[in-house]
C-alpha positions in Angstrom: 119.0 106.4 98.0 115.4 106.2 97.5 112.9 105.3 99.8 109.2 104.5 99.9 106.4 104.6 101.9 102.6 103.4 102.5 100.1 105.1 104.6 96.7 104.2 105.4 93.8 105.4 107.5 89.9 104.5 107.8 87.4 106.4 110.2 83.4 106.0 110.4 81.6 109.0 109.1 78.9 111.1 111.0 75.9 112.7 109.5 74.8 114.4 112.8 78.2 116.4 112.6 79.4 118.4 109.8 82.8 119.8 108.7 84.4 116.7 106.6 88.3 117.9 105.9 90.2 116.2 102.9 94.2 117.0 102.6 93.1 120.2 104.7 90.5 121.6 102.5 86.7 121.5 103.7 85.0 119.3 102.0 81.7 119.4 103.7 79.4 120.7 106.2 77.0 117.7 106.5 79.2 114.9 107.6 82.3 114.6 109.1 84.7 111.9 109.9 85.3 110.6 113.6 88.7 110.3 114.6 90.9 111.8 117.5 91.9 115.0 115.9 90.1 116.4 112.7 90.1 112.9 111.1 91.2 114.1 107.9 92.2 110.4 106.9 93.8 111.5 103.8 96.8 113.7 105.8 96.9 111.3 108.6 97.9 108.9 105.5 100.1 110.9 104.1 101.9 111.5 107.4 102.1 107.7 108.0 103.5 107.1 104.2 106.3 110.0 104.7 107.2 108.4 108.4 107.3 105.1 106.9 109.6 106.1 104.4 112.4 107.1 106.8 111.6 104.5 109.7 110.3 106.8 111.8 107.0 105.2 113.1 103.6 106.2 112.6 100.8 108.9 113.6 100.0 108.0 116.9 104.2 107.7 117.8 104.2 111.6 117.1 100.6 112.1 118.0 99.4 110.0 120.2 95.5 110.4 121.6 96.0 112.8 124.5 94.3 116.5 125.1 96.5 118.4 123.2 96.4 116.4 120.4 92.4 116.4 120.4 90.5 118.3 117.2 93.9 119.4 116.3 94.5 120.3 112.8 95.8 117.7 110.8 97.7 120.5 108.6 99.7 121.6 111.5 100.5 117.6 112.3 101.7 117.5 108.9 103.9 121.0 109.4 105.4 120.0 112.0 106.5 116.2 110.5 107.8 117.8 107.5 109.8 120.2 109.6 112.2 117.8 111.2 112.2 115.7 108.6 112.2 117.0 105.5 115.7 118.2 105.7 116.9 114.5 105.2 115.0 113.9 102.4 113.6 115.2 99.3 109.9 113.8 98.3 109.7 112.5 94.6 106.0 111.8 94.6 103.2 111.2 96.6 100.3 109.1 95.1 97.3 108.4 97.0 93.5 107.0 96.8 90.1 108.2 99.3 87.9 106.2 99.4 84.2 107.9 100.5 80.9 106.9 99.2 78.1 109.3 98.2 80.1 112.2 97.8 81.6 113.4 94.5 85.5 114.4 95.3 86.5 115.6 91.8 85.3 119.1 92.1 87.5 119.5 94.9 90.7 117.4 93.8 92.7 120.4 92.7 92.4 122.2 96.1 93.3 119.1 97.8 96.4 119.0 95.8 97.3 122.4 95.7 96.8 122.6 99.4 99.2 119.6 100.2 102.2 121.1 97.5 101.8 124.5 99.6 102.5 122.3 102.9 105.1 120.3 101.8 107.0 122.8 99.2 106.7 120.8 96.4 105.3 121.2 92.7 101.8 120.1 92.6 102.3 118.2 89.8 104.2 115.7 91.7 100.9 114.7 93.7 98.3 112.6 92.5 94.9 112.1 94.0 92.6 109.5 92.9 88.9 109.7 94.1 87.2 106.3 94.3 83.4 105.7 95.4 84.0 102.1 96.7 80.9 100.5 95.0 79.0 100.0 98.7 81.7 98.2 100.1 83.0 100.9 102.5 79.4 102.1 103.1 79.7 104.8 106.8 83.7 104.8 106.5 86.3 107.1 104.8 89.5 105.7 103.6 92.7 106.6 102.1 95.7 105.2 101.0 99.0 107.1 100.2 102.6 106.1 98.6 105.2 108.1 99.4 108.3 108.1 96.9 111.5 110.3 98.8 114.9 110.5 98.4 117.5 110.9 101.5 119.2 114.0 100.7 123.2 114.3 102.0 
């Protein structure tokens, strides 16, 4: 049986700060994104999309805003999720958008990508990544949105 998911996350950005992480790959040292752990929306996203999927709640269920949890690397989050459940299910596809104005996320796309199908086992090309700049609109935020396609396994 197949299942699908949606994930979504938003966080203000900081240009006092740097060290901006995108699906676990630094993306820059002159802003960063404010969130409990390393605010790297698009993982948090993904998290929430796979979770979704299988009924399992969301981020701050697994993760919720305590000390341990605090600047914790959002690869390890999404280790650790994948652990217990990936052997219920087999991920299809994973298809997701970031939002982020004034910086130009195609150079980096491929890392992003390759980075996620290292964490997750699973052939790059099933991951898509779609940059958008959001014309103004999300002006001192970062956003992403993720699908999750998965199919229960056994």
């Amino acid at each position: 049986m197949n299942k699908i998911g949606l994930g979504y996350d938003i966080h203000p950005v900081d240009s006092s700060k740097g060290n901006l992480y995108l699906g676990g790959i630094l993306i820059s040292e002159k802003i960063s994104s404010i969130g409990h752990s390393d605010g790297d929306v698009l993982i948090h996203a993904l998290i929430d999309s796979i979770l979704g999927a299988v009924n399992e709640g969301n981020i701050g269920i697994w993760f919720p805003e305590n000390f341990y949890n605090r600047n914790r690397d959002s690869k390890e989050m999404l280790h650790e999720i994948f652990a217990k459940i990936g052997k219920c299910v087999k991920i299809i596809n994973i298809d997701s958008v970031i939002i982020l104005e004034n910086i130009r996320l195609n150079p980096y796309i491929k890392n992003i990508k390759e980075n996620i199908s290292e964490i997750l086992n699973l052939e790059v090309t099933k991951i898509s990544c779609k940059p958008k700049s959001g014309n103004g609109f999300y002006k001192g935020y970062i956003m992403a949105q993720v699908i999750t396609l998965l199919e229960e396994e056994g």
